[in-house]
Backbone as ProteinMPNN parsed JSONL, in Angstrom:
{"seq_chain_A": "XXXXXXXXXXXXXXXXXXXXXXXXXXXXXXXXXXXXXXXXXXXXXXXXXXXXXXXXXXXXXXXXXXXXXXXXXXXXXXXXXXXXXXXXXXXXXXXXXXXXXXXXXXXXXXXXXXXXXXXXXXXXXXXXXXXXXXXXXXXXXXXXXXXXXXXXXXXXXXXXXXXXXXXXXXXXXXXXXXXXXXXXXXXXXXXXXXXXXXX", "coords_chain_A": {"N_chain_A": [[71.571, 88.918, 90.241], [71.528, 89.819, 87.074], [69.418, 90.752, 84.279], [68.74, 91.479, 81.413], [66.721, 93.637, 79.444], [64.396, 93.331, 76.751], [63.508, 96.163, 75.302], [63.395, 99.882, 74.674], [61.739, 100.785, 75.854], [60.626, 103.376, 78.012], [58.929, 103.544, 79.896], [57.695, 100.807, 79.945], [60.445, 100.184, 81.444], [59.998, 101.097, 84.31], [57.888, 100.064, 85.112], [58.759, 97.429, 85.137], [61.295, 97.063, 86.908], [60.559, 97.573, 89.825], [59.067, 95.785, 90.183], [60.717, 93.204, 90.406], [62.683, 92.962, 92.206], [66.026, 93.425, 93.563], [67.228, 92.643, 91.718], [69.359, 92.818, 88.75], [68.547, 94.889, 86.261], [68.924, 95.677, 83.296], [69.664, 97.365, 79.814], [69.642, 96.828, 76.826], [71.674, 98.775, 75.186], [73.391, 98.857, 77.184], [75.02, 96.965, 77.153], [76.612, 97.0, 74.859], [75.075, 96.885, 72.447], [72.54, 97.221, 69.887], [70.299, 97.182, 69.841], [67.056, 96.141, 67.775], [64.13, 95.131, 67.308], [62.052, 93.559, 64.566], [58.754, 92.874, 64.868], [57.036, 90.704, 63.912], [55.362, 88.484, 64.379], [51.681, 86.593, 64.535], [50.559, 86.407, 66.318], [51.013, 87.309, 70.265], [52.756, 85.35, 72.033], [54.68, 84.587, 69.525], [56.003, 86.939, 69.214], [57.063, 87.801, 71.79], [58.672, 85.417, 72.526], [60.115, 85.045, 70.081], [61.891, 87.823, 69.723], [62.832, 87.779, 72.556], [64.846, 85.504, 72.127], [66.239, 87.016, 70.085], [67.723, 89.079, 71.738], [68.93, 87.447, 73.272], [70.703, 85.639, 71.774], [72.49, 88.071, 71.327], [73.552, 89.522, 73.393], [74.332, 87.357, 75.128], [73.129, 86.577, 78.122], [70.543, 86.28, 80.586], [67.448, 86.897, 79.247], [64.685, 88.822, 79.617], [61.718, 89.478, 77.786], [58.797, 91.583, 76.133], [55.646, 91.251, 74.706], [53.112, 92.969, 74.244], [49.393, 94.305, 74.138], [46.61, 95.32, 73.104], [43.252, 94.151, 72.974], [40.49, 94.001, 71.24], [37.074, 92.795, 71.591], [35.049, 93.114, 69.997], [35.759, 93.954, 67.788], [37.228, 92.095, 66.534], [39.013, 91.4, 68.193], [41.304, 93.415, 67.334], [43.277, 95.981, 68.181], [45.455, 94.562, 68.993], [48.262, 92.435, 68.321], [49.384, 94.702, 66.547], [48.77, 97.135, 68.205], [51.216, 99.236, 68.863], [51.272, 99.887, 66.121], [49.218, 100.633, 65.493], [47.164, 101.884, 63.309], [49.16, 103.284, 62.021], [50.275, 104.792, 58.816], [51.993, 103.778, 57.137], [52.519, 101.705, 58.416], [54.85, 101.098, 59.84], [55.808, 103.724, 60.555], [54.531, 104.691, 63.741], [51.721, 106.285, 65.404], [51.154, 109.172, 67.285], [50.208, 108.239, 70.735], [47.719, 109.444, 71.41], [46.597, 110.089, 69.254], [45.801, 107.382, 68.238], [44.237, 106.622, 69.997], [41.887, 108.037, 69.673], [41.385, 107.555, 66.705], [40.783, 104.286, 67.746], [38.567, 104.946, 69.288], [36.918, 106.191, 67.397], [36.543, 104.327, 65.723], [34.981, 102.645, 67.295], [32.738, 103.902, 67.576], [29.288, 104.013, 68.215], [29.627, 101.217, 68.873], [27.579, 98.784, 70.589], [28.905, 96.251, 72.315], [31.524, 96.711, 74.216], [33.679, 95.348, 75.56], [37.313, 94.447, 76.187], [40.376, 93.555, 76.515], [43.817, 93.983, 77.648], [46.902, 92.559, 77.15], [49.48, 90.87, 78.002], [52.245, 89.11, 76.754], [55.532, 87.714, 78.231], [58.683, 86.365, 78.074], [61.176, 84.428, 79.651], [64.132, 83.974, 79.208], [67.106, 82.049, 79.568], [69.091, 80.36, 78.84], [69.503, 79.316, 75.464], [67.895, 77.014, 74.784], [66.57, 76.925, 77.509], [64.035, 78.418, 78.756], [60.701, 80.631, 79.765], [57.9, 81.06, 79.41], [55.59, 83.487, 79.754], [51.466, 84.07, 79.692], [49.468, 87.153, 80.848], [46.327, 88.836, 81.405], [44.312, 91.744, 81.491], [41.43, 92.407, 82.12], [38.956, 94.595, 80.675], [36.939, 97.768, 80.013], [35.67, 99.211, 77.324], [36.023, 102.774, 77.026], [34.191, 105.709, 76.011], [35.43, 108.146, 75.765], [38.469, 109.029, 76.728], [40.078, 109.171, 79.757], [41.742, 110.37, 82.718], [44.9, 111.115, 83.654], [47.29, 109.69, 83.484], [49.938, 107.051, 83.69], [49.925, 105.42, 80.364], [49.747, 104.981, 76.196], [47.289, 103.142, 75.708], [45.663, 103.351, 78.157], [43.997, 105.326, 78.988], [41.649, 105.16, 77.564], [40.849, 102.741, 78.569], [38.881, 101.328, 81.008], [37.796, 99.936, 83.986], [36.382, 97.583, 85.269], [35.724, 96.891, 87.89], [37.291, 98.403, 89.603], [36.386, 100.676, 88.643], [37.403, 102.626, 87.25], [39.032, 104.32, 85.383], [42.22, 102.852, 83.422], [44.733, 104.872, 83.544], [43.959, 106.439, 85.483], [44.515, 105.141, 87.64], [47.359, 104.836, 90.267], [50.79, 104.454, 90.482], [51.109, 102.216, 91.697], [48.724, 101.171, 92.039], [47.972, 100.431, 89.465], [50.765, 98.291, 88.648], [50.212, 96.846, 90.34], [47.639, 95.606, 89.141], [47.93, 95.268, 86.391], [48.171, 93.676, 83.011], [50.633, 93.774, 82.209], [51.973, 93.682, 85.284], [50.49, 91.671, 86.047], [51.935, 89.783, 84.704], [54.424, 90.559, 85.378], [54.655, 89.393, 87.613], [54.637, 86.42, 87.961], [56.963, 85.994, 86.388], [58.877, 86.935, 88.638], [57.742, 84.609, 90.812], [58.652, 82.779, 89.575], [61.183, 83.429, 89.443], [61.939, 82.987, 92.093], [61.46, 80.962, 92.783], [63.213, 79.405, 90.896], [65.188, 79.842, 92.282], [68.858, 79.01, 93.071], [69.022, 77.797, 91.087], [69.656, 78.735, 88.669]], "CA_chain_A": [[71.356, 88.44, 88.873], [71.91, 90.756, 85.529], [68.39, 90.136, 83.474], [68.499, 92.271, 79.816], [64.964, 93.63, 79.164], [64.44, 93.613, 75.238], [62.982, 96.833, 75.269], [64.006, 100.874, 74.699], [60.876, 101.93, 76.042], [60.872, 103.405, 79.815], [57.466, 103.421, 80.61], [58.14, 99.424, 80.792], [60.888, 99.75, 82.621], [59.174, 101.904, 85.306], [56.443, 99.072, 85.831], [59.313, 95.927, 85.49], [62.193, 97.279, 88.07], [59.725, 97.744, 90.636], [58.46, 94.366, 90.093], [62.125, 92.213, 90.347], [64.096, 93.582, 93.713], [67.18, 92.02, 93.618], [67.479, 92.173, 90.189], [70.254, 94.433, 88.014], [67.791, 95.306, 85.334], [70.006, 96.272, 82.178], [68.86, 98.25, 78.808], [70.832, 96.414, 75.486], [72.698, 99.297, 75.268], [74.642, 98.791, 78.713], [75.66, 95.513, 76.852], [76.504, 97.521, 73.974], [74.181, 96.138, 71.615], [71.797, 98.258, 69.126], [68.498, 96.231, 69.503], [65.721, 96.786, 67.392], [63.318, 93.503, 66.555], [61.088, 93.496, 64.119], [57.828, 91.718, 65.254], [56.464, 90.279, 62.867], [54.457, 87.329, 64.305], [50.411, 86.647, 64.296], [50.425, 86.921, 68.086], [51.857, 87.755, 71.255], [53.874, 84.443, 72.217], [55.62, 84.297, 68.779], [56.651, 87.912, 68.938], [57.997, 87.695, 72.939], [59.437, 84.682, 72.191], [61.306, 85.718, 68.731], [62.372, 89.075, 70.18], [63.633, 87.171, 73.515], [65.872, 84.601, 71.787], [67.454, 87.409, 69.445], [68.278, 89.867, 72.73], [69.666, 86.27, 74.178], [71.881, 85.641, 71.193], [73.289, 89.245, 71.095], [73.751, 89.984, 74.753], [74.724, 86.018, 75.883], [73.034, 86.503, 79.39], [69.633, 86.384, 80.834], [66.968, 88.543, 79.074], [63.592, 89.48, 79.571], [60.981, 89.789, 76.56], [57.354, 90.657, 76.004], [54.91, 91.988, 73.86], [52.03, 93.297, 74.615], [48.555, 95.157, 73.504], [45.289, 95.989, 74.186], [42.216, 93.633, 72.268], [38.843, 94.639, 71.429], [36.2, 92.408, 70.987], [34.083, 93.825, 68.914], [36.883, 94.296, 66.389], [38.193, 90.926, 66.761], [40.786, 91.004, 68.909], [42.353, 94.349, 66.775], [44.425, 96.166, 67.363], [46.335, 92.769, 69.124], [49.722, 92.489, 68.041], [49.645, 95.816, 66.031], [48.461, 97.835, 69.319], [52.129, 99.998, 68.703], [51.568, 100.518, 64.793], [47.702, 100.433, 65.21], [46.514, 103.167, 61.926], [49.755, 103.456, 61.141], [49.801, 105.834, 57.303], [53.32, 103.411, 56.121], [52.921, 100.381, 59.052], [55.812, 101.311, 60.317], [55.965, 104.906, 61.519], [53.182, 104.72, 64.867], [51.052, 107.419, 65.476], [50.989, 109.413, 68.675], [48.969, 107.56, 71.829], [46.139, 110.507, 71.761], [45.712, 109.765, 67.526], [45.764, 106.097, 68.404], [43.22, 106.181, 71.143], [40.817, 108.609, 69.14], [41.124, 106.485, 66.36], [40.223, 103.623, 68.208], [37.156, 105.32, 69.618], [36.076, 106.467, 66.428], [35.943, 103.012, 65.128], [33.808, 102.063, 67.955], [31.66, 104.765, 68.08], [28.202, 103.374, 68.667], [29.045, 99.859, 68.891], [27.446, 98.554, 72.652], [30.252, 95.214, 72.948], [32.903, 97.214, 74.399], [34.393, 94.421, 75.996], [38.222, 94.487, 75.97], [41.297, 92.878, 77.221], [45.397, 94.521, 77.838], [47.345, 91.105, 76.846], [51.02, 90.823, 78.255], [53.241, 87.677, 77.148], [56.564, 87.758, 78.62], [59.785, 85.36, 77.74], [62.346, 84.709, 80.056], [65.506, 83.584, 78.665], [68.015, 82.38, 80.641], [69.89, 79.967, 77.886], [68.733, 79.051, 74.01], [67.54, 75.588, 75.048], [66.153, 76.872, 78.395], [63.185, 79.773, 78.317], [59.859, 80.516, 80.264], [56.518, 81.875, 78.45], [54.006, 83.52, 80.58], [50.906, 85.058, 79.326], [48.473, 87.132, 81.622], [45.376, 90.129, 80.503], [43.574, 92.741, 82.382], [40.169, 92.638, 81.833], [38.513, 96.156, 80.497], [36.202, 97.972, 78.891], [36.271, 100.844, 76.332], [35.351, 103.982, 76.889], [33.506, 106.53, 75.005], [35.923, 109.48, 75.77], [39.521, 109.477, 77.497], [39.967, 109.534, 81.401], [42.919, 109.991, 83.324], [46.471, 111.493, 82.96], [48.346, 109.347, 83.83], [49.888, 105.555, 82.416], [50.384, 105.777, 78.582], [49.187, 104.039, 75.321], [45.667, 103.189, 75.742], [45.812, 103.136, 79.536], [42.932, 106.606, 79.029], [40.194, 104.637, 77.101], [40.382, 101.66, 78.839], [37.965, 101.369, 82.368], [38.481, 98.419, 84.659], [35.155, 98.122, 85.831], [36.078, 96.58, 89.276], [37.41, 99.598, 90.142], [35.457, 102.506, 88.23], [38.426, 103.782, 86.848], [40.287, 103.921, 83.691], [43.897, 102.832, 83.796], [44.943, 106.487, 83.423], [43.498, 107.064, 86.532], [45.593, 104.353, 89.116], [47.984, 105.251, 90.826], [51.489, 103.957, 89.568], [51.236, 101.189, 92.441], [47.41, 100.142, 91.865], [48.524, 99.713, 88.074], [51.38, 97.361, 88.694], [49.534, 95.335, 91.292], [46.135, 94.766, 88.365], [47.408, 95.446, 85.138], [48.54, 92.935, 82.352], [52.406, 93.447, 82.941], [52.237, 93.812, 86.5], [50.346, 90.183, 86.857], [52.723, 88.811, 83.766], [55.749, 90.4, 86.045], [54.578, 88.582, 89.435], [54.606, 85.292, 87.633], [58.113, 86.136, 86.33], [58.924, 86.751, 89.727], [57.68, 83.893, 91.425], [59.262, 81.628, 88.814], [62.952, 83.545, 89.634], [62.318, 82.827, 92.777], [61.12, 79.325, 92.231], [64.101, 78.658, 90.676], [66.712, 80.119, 93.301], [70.123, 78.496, 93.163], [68.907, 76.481, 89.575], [69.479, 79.992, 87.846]], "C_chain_A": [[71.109, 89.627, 87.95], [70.403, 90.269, 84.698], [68.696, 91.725, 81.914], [67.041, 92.476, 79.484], [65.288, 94.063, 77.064], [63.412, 94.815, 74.719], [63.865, 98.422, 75.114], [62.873, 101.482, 75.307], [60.463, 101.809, 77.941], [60.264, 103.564, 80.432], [57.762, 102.148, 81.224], [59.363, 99.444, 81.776], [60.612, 99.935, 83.532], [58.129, 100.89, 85.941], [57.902, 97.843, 86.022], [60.398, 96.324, 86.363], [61.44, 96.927, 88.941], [59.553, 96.317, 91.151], [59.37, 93.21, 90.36], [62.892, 92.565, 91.088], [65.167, 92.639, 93.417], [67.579, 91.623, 92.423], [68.192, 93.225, 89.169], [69.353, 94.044, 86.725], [68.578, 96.034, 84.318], [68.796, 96.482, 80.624], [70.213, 96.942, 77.704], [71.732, 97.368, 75.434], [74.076, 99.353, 76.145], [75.575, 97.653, 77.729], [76.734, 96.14, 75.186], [75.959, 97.459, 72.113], [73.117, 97.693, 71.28], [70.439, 97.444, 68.995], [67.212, 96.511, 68.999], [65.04, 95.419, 66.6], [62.274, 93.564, 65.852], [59.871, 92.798, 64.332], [57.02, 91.877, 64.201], [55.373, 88.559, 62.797], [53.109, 87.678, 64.47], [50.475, 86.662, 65.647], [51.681, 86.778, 69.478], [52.912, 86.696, 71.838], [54.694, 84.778, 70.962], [56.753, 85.692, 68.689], [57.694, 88.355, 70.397], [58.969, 86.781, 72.501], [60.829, 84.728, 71.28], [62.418, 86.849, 69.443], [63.53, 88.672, 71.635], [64.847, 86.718, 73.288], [66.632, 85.587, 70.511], [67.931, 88.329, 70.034], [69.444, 88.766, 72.903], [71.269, 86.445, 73.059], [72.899, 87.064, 70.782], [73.768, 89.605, 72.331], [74.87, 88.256, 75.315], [74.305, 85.892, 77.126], [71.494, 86.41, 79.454], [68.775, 87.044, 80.297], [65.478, 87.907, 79.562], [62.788, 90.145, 78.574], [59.669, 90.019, 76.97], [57.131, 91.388, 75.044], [53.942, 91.93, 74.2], [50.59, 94.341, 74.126], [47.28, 95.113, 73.666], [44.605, 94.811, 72.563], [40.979, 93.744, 72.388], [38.088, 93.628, 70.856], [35.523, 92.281, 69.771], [34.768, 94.265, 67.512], [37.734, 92.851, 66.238], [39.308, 90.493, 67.332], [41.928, 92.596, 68.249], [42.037, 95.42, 67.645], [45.524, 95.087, 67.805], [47.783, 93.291, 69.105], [50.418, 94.137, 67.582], [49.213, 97.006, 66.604], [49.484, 99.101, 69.18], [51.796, 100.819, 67.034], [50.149, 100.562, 64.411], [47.264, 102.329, 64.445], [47.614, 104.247, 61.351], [49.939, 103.899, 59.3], [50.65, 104.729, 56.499], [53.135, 102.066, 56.563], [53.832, 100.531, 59.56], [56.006, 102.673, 61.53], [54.169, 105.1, 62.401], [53.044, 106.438, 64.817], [51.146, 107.745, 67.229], [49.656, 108.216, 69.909], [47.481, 108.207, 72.045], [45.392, 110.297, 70.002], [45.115, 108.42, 67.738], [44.242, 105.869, 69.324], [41.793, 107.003, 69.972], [40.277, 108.012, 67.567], [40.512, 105.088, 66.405], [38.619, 103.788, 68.61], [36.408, 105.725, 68.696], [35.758, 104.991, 65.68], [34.681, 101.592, 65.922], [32.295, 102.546, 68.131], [30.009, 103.788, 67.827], [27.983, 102.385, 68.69], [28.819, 99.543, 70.558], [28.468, 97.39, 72.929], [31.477, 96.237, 72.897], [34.074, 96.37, 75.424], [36.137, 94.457, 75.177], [39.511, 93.924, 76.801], [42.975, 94.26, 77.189], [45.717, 92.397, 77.779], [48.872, 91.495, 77.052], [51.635, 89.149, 78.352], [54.671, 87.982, 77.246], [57.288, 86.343, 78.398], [60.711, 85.667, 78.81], [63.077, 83.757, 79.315], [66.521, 83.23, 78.961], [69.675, 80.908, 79.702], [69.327, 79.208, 76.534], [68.115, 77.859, 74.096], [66.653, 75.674, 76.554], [65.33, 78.162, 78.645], [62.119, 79.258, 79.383], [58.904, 81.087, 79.383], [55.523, 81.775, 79.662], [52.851, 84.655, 79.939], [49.806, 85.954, 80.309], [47.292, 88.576, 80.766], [45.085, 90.952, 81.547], [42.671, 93.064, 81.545], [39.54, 93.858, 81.719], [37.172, 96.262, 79.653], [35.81, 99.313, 78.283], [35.54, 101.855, 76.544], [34.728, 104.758, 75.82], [34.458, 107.551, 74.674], [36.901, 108.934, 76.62], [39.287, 109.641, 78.668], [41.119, 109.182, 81.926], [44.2, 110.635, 82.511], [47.438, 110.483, 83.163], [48.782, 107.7, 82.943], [50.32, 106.28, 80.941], [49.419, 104.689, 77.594], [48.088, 104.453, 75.608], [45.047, 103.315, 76.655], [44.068, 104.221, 79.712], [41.536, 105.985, 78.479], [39.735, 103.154, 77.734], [39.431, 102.104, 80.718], [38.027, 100.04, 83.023], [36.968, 99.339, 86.095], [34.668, 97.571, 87.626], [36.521, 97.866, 90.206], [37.148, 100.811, 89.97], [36.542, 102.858, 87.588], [39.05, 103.517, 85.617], [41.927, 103.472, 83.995], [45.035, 103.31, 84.219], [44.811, 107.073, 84.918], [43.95, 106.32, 87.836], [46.595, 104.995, 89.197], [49.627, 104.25, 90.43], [51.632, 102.344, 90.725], [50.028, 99.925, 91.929], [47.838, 99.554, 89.988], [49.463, 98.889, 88.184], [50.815, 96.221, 89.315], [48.464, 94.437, 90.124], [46.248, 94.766, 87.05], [48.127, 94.295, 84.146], [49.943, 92.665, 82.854], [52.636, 93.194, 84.051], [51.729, 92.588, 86.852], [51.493, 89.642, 85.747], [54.243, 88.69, 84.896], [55.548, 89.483, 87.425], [54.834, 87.488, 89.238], [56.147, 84.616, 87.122], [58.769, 86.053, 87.83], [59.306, 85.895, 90.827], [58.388, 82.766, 90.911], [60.857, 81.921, 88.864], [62.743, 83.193, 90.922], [61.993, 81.47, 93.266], [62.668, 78.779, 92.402], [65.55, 78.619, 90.789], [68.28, 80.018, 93.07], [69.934, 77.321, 91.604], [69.373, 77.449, 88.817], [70.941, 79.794, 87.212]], "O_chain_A": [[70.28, 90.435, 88.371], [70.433, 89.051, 84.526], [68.753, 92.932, 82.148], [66.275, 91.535, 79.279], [66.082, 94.781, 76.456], [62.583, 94.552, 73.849], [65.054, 98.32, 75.415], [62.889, 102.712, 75.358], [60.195, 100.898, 78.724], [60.549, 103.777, 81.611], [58.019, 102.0, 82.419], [59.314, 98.793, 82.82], [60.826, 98.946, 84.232], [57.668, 100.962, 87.08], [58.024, 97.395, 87.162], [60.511, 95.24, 86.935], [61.469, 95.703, 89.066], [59.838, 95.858, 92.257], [58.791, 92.142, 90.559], [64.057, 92.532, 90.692], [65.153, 91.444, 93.119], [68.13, 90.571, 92.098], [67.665, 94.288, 88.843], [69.476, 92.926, 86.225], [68.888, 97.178, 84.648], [67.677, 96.014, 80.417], [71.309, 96.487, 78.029], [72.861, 96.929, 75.65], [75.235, 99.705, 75.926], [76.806, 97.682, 77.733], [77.522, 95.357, 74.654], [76.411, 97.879, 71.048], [72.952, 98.715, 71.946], [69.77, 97.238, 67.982], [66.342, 97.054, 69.68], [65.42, 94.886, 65.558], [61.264, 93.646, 66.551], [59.999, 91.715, 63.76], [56.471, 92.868, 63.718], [54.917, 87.872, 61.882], [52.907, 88.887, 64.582], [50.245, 87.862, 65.797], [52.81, 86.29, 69.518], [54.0, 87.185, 72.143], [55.681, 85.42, 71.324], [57.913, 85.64, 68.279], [58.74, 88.995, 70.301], [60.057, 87.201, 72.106], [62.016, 84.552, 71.554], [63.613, 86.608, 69.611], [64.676, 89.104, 71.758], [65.845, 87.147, 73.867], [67.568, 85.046, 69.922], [68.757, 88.908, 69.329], [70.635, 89.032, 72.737], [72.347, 86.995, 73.283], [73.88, 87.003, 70.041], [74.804, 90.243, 72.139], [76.001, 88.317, 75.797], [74.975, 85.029, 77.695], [70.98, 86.454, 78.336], [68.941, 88.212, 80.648], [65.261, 86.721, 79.811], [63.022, 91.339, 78.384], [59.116, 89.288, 77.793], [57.965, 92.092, 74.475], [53.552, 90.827, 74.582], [51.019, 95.388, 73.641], [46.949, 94.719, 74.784], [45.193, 94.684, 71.489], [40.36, 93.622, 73.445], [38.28, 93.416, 69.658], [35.53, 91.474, 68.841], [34.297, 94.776, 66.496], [38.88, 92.799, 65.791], [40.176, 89.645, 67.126], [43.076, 92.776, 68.657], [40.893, 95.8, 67.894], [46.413, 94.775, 67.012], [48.291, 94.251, 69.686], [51.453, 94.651, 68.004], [49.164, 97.996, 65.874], [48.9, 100.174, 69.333], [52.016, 102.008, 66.802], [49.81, 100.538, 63.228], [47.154, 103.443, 64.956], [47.48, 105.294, 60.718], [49.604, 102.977, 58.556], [50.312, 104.55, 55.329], [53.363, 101.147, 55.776], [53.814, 99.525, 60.269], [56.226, 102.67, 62.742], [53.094, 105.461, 61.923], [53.761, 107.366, 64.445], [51.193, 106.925, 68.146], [48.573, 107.692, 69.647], [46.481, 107.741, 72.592], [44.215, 110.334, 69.645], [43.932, 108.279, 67.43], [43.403, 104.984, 69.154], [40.838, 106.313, 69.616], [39.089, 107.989, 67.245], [39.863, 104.64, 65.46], [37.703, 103.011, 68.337], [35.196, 105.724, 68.913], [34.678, 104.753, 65.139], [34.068, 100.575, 65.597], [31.25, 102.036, 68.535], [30.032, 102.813, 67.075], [26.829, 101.963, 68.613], [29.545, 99.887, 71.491], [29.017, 97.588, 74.013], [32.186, 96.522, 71.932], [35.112, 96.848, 75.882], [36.279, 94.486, 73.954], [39.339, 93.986, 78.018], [42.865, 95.344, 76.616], [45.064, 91.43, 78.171], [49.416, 92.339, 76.34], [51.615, 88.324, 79.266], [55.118, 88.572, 76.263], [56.65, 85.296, 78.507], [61.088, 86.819, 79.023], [62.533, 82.763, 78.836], [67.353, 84.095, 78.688], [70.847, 80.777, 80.056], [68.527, 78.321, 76.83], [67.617, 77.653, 72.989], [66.048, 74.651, 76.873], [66.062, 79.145, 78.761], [62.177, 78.142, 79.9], [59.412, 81.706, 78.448], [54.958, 80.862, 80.264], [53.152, 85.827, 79.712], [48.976, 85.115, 80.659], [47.578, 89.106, 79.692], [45.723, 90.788, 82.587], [42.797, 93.743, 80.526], [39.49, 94.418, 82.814], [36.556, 95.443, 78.971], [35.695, 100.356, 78.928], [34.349, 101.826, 76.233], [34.816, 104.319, 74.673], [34.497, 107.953, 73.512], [36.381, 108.214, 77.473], [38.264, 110.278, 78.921], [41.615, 108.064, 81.797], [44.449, 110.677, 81.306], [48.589, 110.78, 82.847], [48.211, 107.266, 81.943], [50.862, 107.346, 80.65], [48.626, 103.849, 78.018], [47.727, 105.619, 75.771], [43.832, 103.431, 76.493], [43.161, 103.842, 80.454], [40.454, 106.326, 78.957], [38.677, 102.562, 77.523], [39.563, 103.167, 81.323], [38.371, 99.071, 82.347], [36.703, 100.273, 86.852], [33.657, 97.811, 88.286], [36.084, 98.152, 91.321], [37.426, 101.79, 90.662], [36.321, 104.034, 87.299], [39.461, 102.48, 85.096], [42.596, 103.965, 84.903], [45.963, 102.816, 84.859], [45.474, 108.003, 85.378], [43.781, 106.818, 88.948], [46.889, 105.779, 88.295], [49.343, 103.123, 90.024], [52.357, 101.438, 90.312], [50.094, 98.731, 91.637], [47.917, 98.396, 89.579], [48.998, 98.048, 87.415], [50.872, 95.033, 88.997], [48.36, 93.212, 90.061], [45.301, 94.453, 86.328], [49.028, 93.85, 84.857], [50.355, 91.768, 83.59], [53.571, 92.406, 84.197], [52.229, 92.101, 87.866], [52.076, 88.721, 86.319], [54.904, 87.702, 85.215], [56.478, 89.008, 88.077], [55.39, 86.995, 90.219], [56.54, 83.457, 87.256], [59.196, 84.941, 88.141], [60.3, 85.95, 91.55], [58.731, 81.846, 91.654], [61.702, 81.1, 88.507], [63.892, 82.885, 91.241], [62.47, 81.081, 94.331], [63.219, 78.147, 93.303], [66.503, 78.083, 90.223], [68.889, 81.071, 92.882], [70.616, 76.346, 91.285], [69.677, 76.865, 87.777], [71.373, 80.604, 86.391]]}, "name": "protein", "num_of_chains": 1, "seq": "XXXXXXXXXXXXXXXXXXXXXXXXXXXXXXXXXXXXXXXXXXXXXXXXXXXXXXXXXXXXXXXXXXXXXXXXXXXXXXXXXXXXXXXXXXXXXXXXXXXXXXXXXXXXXXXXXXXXXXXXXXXXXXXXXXXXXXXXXXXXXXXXXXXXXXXXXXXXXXXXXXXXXXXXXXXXXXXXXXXXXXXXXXXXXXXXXXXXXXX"}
């Protein structure tokens, strides 16, 4: 099976191959499509969803959507949806992942609810009348200071207090097995393989 991920960015693909054996994993470009979706909804279903069903109608085959982003408590849930364009100067043009994170930490600085979530909703797509929506999180909580090289985004300030460690700091296995995408992709997964010979 051919799935279309609605994505250019290859961090995700690196966590969703892995995650789908058996599965030709294609970029829009293979298809020769120029995909770029504006998200523009109030949260993470409307913006998988949207983004899903306008890969679908440009490609015609199977795709694969999500959106995803880190939520802070103590800030209401922000940066949420706008996790990519979070202190953005225009809204548009994002700031590096090391401005973004130090940003973030400066707007927390001495608050004690550092309670925080990673939020991954994924769309599958498999014809305009026939779709899946799964949402899953990874429970965290914010650091004071950066830890870890490794991962991306916010992966360095977050701590996952089950295992002591920041995000930054798993290993590219233990991160797929516990982190937002990696339970959103298992659920994907189990639902392609659910639905076998229905596909």
């Amino acid at each position: 099976m051919t799935i279309y991920i609605a994505t250019g960015n290859a961090h995700k693909l690196d966590e969703i191959r892995p995650a789908l054996p058996g599965v030709d994993i294609r970029l829009p470009s293979d298809a020769g499509v120029d995909f770029d979706y504006e998200e523009t909804a109030e949260d993470f279903v409307g913006n998988s969803i949207g983004k899903a069903m306008a890969l679908w109608s440009a490609v015609g085959a199977p795709v694969l959507a999500d959106d995803s982003g880190l939520c802070v408590d103590a800030l209401g849930g922000r940066p949420g949806v706008l996790s990519a364009r979070y202190g953005s100067p225009d809204g548009v043009t994002p700031l590096g992942a090391a401005e973004r994170n130090r940003l973030l930490l400066g707007e927390m600085r001495g608050r004690r609810d550092r309670s925080c979530r990673f939020v991954c909703c994924m769309t599958l797509v498999l014809s305009r009348d026939r779709f899946f929506v799964v949402q899953e999180t990874c429970e965290g909580v914010l650091l004071d200071e950066p830890r870890g090289s490794g991962g991306f985004g916010y992966d360095p300030v977050v701590l996952l207090p089950e295992l002591g460690r920041s995000v930054a700091e798993l290993s590219a296995e233990e991160k797929n097995r516990v982190s937002h995408r990696g339970r959103a992709l298992s659920r994907v997964a189990a639902l392609l393989d659910g639905l076998g010979s229905a596909l």
